[in-house]
N, C-alpha and C positions, 0 to 999 in steps of 0.2 A: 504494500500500500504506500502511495507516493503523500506523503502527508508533512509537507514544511511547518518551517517555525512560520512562515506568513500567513499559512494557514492557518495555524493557533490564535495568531492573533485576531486572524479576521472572528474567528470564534468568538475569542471575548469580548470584540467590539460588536459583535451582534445582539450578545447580550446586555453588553454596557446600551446600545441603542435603544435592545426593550425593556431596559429599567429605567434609561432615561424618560421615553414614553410615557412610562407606567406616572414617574414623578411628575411630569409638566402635567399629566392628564389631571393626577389628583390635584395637583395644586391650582391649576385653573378652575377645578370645580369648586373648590374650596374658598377661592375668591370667589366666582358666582355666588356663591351660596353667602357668603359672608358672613356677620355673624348671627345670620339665623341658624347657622349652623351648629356654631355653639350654643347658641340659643335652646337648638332643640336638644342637644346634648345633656345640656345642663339643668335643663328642666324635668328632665324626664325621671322625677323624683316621688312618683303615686306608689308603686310598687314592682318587681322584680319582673314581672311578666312583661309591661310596657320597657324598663330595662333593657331586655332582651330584646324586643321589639326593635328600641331605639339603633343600639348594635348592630342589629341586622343594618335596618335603614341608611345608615350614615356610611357603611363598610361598602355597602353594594352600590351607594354613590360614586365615593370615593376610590375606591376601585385596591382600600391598602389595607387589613386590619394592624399592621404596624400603625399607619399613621393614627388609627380610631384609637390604638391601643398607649399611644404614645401621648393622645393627647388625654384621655382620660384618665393617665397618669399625670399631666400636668394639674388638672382640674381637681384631684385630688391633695393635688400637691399645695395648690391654691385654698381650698379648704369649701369649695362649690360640691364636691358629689364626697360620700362617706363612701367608707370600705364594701358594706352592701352595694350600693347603689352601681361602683365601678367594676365589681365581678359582674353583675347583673347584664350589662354592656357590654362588657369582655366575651361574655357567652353568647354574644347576638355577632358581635365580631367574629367571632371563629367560621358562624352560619354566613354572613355576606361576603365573608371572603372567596366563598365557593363560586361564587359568581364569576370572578375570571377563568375559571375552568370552565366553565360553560360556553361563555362568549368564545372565547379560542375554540371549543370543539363546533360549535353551532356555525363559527363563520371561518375560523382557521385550515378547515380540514376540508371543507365544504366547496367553501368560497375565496378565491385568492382577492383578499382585502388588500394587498400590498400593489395590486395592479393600479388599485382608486386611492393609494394614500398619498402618489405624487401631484393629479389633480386634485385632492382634499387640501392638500397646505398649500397649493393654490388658490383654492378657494380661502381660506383663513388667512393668505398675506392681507389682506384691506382691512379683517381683525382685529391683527394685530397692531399694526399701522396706526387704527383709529383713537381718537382723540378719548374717548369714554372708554373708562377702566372697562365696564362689565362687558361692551365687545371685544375688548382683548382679550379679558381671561376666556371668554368663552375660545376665542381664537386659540388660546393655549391648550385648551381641552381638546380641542378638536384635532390639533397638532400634534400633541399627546397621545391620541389614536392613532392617529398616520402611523406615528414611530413605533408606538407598540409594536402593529401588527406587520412591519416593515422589519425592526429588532426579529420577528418571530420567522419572517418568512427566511433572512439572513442567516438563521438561526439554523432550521431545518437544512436548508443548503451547505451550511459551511461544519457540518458534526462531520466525523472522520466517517466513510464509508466503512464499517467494520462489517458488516453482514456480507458484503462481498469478498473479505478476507477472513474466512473461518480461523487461521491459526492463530488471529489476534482476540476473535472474539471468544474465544475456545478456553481464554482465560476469563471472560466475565461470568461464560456460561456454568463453569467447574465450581459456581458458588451457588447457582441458582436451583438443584437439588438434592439439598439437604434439610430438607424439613424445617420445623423453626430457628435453626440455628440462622438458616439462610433467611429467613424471615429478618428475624434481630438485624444483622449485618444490613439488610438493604432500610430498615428501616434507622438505622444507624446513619449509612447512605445519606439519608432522604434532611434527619435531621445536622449532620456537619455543612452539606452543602447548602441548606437555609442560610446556615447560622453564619455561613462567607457572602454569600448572598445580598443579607439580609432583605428578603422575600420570600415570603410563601408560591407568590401568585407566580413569581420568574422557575421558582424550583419545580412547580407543579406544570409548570409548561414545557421545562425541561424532562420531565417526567414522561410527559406525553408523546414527546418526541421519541426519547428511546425507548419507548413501548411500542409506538406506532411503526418504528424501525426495525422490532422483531429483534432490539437487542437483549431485552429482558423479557419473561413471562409476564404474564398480566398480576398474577398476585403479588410480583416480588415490587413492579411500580407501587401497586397496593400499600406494599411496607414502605416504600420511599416516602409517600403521602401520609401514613402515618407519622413517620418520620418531622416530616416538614411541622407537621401541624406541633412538634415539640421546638423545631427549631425556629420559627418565628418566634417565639415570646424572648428570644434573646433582647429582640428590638426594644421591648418595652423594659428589661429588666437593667439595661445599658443608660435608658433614657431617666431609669431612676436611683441608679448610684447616687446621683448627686439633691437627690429630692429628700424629702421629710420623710420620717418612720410612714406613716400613710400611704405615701405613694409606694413606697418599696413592698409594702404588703400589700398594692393592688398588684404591681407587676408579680411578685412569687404569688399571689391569687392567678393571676393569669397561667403559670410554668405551673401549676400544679394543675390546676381543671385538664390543661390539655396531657398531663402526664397520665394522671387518673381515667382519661377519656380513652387514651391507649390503651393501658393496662388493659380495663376489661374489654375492649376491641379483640388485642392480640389473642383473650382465652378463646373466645368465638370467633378466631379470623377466618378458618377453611369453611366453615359452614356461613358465615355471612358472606365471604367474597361467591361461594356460589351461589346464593341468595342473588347478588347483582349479576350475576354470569347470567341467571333466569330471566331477570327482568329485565336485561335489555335483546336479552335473545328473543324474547317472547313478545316483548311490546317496545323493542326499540329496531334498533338498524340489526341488530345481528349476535352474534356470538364472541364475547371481546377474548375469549381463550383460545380462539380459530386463528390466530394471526399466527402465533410461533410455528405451531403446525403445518401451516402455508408455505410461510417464507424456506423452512426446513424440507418441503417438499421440493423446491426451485433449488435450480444451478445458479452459483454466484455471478456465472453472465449473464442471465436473466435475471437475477436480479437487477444486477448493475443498468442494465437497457430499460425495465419497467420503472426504474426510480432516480433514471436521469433526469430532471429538470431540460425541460424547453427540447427534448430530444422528440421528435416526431415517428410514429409507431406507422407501419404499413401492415406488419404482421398481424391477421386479424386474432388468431392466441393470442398473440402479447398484448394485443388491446385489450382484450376479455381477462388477462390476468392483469392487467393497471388497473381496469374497473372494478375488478375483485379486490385489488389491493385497499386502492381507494374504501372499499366501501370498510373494508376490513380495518383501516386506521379510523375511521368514525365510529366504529364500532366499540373499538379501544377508547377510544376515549370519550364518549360518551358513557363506556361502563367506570372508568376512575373520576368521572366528575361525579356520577351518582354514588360512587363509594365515598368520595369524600364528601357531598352534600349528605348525603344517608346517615354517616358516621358523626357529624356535628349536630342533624337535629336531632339526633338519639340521643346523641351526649350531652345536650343541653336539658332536653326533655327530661334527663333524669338527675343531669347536676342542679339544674334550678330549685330542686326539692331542699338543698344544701346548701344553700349559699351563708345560713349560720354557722352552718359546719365549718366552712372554709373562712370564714371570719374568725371563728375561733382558735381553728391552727394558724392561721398566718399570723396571729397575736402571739401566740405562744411561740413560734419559731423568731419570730423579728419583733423583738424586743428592745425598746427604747432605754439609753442610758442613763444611766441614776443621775438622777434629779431632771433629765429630761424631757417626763412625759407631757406637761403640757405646756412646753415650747415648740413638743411638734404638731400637737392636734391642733389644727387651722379650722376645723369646720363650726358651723354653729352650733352651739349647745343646747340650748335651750329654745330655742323656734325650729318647731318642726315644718316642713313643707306639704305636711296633705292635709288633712281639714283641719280649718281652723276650730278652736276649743272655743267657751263663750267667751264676750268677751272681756269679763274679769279677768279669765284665769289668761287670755291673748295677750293682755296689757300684763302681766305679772311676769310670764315667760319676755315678754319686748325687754320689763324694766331690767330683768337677773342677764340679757345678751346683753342689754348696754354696758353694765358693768361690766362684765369680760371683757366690753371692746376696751373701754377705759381703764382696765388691770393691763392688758394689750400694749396701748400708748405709754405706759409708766413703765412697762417691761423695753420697750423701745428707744424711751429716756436713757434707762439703765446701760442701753448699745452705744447710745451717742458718750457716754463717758469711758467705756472701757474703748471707744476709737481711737480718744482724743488720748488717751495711756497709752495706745499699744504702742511700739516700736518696731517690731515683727512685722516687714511688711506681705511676708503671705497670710499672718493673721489678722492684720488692719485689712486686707482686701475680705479675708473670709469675712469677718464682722461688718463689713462695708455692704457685701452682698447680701448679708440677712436683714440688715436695715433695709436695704432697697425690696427688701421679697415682703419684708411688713407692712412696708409703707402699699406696697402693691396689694396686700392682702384687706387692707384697710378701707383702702378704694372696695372692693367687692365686698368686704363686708357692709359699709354705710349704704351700697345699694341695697343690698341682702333684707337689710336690717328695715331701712327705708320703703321698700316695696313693700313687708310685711302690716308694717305699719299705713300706710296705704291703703292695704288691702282690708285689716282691720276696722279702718275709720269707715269704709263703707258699708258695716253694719249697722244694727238699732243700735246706737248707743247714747249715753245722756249726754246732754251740755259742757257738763266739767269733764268726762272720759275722753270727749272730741279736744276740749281745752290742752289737755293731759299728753293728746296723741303728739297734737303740734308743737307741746314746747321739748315732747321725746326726739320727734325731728329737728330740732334745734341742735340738742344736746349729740344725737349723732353726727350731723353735719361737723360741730365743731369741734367732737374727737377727732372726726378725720382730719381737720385742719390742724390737729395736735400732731399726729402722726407725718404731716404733710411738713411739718417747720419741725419736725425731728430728722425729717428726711434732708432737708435743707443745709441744717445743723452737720451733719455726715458728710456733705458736700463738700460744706465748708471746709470741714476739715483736713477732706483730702486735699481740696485746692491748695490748704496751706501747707500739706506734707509734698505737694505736688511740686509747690511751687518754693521747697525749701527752707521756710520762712521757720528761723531759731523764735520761738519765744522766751524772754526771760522770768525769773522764779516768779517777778513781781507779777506779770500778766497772767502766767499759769494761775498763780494763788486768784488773782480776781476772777480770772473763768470759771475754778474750782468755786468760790464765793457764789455765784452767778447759779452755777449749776446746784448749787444743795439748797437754794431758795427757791428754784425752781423745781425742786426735785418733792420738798414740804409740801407746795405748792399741789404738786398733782397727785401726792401721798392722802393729804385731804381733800383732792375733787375726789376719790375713789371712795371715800369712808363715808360723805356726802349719796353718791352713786347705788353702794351697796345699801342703805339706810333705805329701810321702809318709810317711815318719815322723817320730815326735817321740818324745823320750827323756822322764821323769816332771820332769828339771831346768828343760822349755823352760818349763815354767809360770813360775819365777822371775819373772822380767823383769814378768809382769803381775800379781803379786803386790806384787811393788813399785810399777809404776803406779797397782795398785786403793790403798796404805798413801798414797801421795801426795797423791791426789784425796780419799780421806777425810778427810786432816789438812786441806788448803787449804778443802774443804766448813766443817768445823766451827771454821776461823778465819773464814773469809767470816761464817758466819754471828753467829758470834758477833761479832767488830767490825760486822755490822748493826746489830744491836740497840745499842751504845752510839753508832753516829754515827744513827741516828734519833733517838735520847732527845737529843745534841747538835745535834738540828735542822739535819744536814748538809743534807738533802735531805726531801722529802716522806715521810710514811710508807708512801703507793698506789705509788710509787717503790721503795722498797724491798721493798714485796711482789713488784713484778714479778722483781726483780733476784734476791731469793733463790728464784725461781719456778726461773728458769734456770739457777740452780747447784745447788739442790735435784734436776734435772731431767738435768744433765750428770751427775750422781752418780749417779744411779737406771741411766741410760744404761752407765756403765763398770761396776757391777757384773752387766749382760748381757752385755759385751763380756768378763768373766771369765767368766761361765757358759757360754758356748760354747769359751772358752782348756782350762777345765777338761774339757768334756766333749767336745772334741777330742783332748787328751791323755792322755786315757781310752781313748778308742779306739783311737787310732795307737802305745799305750806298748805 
């Protein structure tokens, strides 16, 4: 077999071509959809069935359960969907994924798509071109396709002709009967080349090909596809190295479903795969275990002439065996899309009964470090999202989530100080980057928090309960504004580490000053917060904080201004310094806007 190194590469670039595809497709969709997409992701918090639903829907869009799987790792990581809520999707994921097996068997094997993909991204240059995002992304989707099926057709073309050289395939075949051992190994197979990959949807096309090529039997693809279905979760579990205890335990929720879903696959494999051997023999195109037997019946010249590409047949045999062959690779592979669509709604069907189960172990195996644990739980506590309660008990659960958000901002405070300590700067980065995910999570909490309340106020409720809602809107708007000038604060900080700036003991000591009055300050908005009531006097105290911090502001700054002109320090020095006290100040007059409009409500 005459098989260069240009050959090989043309190989991987056919694949690099249908992964490229594969991405521009989902990602154009993905702008289409925008965030109604996450919208619908994120919403889909009634119960585990819709869950699964959701999964389904978004994967068979998108065309990646990596991508579904990677972003409901993020959304978890965010603190938007809880550990049920993201297996729940994960499980509807694994079922839409199947849908690229489909599409390739229904129009790959069928239909040469690759003949209309050069006029299709013809069609999509003025798409793309166009001035309005949503025709371009659409333009990208559509180009997206081209490639795909262009990557595939490339694909099929440029694989090593081994079936017309037995002594090379003579080594894949010397594995392919040994009963389960050979099972394992191909399913082994199926998930290392995922997990290089990273694609289900590229490996399972791969699959298809050398089934349809008569290089492997149809069960042992079988095990490649099981395979696969363990080596995609690599994606999501890479995507959450760096996420919160949560997200790590939705991705190992994810590696375990699909582990668990093998397992008992593999006890019943010979009796389920002839189970699909039935049903496509009997109500599909044909017999998908008839192909090894075929191609095994033909001389390797024959082969090689029946499965030339663009080679013109006069032989009317050898047309009648291309037709056969033909029909024989749709065969194929419409029995491994229905094994792998078969094997995901079964194994949802019966993991979904589990999904406490699988919360439970993923708790017990990833387990948050001492004193860690609720630094990393991001979701809401106390407002649940399916029906609302009355609404006493609505306003009761609103008032105990405020206060978390408000313990939240004070635990955020506590970042912006150990910033302005660190010296270590891959730990000032790491602590940088959790301030920035706070402040991020704060945003989605004040809507979170917001819409509830919202949605609340559009019950029966009395005059004072309505009074009570809007000054609760208040007091979240302007934690977030708390978390917003802490984020600012962080900035600051870097700018000044950024930008080299020495401060000396005397400034340290007044930022330190700055910061433990501000820090009172939000010690008592939270003891305010947590209070079931307050009387109109508890304002005091922060009254007095806010008189404190304004005097020490407008001493700071004013002895700036004469130790610059004194040439203490740099003037770029001093900018930064009164950056941060101007900025502590701004901060404790929100930490009084929510004292007051707490005290408002609760008087």
């Amino acid at each position: 077999m005459d098989y260069s190194f240009f050959d090989f590469l043309t190989l991987i670039g056919s694949l690099g071509l249908f992964l490229y595809g594969m991405k521009i497709m989902s990602e154009g969709l993905q702008k289409v959809a925008g965030d109604k997409l996450r919208n619908v992701l994120s919403a889909m918090t009634a119960n585990r069935v819709t869950g699964v639903l959701t999964g389904v829907l978004i994967t068979a869009l998108i065309q990646s359960s990596s991508a579904t799987t990677v972003m409901v790792v993020s959304f978890v990581n965010a603190g938007l969907l809880s550990l049920a809520q993201s297996i729940s999707v994960i499980m509807g994921a694994n079922v839409g994924t199947t849908i690229t097996a489909w599409i390739i068997s229904i129009f790959g094997f069928k239909v040469n798509i690759s003949v209309f993909a050069i006029p299709l991204i013809g069609i999509c240059i003025p798409l793309i071109f166009s001035n309005k995002s949503k025709r371009k992304s659409w333009g990208e989707f559509l180009i997206g396709f081209a490639f795909l099926f262009m990557g595939l057709d490339f694909l099929k073309a440029s694989v090593p002709d081994l079936q017309s050289n037995p002594e090379i395939l003579s080594a894949l075949q010397s594995y392919t009967t040994m009963g389960y051992p050979s099972i394992l190994l191909f399913m082994l197979l199926g998930t290392v080349l995922t997990t290089i990959v990273q694609s289900s949807s590229a490996t399972v096309a791969i699959t298809l090909i050398m089934c349809t090529k008569g290089w492997i039997p149809f069960e042992m693809a079988a095990a490649m596809v099981l395979g696969e279905n363990i080596g995609t979760t690599i994606t999501a579990n890479v995507a959450a190295i760096t996420a919160n205890i949560s997200a790590r335990r939705a991705a190992f929720g994810h590696l375990m479903f699909n582990i668990f879903g093998v397992f008992w696959v593999m006890i019943l494999f010979y009796p389920y795969t002839e189970l699909i051997g039935y049903l496509v023999s009997n109500y599909g195109p044909g017999d998908p275990y008839a192909m090894t037997q075929f191609l095994a019946s033909l001389d390797p010249e024959t082969i090689q002439m029946i499965t030339t590409p663009g080679l013109t047949l006069t032989d009317p045999h050898l047309i009648d065996l291309q037709k056969q062959l033909i029909s024989l690779q749709v065969s194929v592979s419409y029995g491994l899309s229905l094994f792998h669509t078969i094997f995901n709604i079964a194994n949802v069907l019966i993991m979904i009964w589990f999904v406490k189960f699988y919360v439970y172990i993923c708790s017990m195996i990833i387990k948050p470090k001492a004193g860690a644990a609720d630094e990393e739980e991001f979701q809401l506590r106390y407002i649940s999202s399916g029906m609302l309660s009355t609404a006493e008990l609505s306003l009761m659960q609103a008032r105990k989530e405020i206060a978390v958000f408000g313990e939240r901002t004070q635990r955020m405070l506590g970042m912006v100080k150990q910033l302005y300590n660190e010296t270590d700067e891959t730990k000032f980065l790491k602590i940088y980057s959790r301030i920035e995910k706070y402040e991020s999570i704060s945003d989605r909490m004040e809507i979170e928090i917001a819409n509830y309340l919202t949605y609340v106020a559009e019950g029966h409720l009395s005059s004072s309960s309505k009074e009570e809602i809007r000054a609760m809107l208040r007091v979240v708007t302007e934690i977030e504004s708390i978390a917003d000038s802490c984020n600012n604060l962080a900035r600051g900080i870097k700018r000044k580490v950024d930008g080299k700036a020495k401060f000396s003991d005397e400034l340290n000591t007044n930022v330190h000053q700055m910061y433990k009055l501000v820090e009172r300050a939000i010690i008592r908005m939270n003891v305010i917060l947590e209070a079931t009531e307050n009387s109109p006097e508890d304002i005091n105290p922060s009254y007095n904080f806010e008189n404190e911090i304004n005097n020490l502001r407008n001493q700071l700054k004013s002895n700036n201004m004469e130790d610059v002109d004194a040439k203490k320090y740099e003037y770029q020095d001093g900018v930064y310094y009164i950056d941060l006290i101007t900025e502590y100040e701004k901060l404790a007059d929100y930490i009084l806007n929510v004292v007051q409009a707490a005290v408002t409500k609760k008087a």
